[in-house]
C-alpha positions in Angstrom: 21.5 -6.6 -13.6 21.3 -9.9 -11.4 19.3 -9.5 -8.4 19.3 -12.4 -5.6 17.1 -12.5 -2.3 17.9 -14.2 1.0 16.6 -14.7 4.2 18.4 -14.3 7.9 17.3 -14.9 11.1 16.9 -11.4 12.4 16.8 -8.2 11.6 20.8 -7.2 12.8 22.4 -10.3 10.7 20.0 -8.4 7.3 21.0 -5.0 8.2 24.8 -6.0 8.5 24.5 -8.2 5.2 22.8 -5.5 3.7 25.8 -3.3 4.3 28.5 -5.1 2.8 26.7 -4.8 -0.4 26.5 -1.2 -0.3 30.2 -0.7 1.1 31.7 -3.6 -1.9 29.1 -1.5 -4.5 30.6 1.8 -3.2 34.1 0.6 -3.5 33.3 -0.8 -7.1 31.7 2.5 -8.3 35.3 4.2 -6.4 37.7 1.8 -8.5 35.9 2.6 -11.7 36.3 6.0 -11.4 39.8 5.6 -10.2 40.7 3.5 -13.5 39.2 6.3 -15.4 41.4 9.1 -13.5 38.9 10.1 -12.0 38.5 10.6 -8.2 36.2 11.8 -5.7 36.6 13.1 -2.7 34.8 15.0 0.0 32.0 15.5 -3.4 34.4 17.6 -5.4 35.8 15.6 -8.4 39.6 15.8 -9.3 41.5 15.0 -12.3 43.9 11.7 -11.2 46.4 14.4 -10.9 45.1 16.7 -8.3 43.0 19.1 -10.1 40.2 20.2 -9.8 36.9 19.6 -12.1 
């Protein structure tokens, strides 16, 4: 896994940047499970056709 540092100029601009990794991870993590018919909603997992787990 690739890693990478980086410094802002306070601690908002670090927090925010610090977000959009989490929310582009999250929506990775959400597309992978969504190519593998699986989805997850509300934390109960679904088939790709609505049922449940």
């Amino acid at each position: 896994m690739r890693t990478r540092s980086a410094t802002y100029p306070d601690r908002d601009t670090a927090q925010w940047a610090t977000q959009q990794v989490v929310t582009a991870n999250e929506q990775f993590i959400h597309r992978w499970l969504a190519v593998r018919g699986l989805y997850v909603y509300a934390e109960s997992a679904v088939s790709a056709h609505g049922e449940e787990l």
